[in-house]
C-alpha positions, 0 to 999 in steps of 0.5 A, spaced: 854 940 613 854 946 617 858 952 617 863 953 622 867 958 620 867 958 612 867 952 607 874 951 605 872 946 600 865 948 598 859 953 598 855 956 604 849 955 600 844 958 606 847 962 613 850 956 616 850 950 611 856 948 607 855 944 600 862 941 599 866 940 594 866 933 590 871 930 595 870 933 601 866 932 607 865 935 614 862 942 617 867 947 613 869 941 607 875 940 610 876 933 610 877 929 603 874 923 602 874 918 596 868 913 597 868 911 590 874 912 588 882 911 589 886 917 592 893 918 589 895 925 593 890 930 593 885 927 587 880 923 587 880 918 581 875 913 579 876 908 574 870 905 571 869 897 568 865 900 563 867 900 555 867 908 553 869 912 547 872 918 549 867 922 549 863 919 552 868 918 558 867 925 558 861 925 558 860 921 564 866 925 568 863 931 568 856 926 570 860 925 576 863 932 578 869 930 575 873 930 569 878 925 565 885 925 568 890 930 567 896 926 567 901 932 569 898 933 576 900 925 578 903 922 572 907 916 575 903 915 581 896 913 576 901 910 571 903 905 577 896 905 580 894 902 574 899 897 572 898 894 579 890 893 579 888 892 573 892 894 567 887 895 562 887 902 558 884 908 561 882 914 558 887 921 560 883 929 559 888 930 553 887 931 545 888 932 539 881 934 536 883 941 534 891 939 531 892 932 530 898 930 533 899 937 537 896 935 544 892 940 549 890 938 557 883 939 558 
């Protein structure tokens, strides 16, 4: 995308060209777009079919320029997204590894 007057969600990579964040679009990254996931408020989620561990869930998100989701940012709109589509169990970027039983959000 080209430059217009700066990238607002991105990278001016070369004098008026734009690389856009993960999520947005347009000449100066200002349009956010979701085509392969669900948009709960300003966050793009995708929600994968396949069985991981949680590392490996991990892993993939930041494969895709993502992470596992913070459930503090929308906690009531995924919960709902979730029951309502598909209601299996999905892995949140939350762990104890370091403490059991004391969580921390990645």
């Amino acid at each position: 995308a080209v430059c217009s007057d700066g990238c607002c969600n991105g990278q001016c990579t070369s004098p008026g060209m734009c690389t856009c964040s993960p999520g947005y679009t347009g000449a100066s990254c200002r349009t956010f777009a979701c085509p392969d996931g669900v948009q709960i408020g300003n966050q793009c989620l995708y929600f994968s079919e396949e069985s991981l561990s949680w590392n490996d869930a991990k892993t993939d998100c930041y494969a895709k320029q993502g992470q596992l989701v913070v459930l503090k940012d929308q906690p009531d709109a995924v919960t709902k997204y979730v029951k309502a589509n598909n209601g299996t169990y999905f892995w949140v970027g939350g762990t104890d590894a370091a403490n059991e039983g004391s969580w921390k959000w990645l």
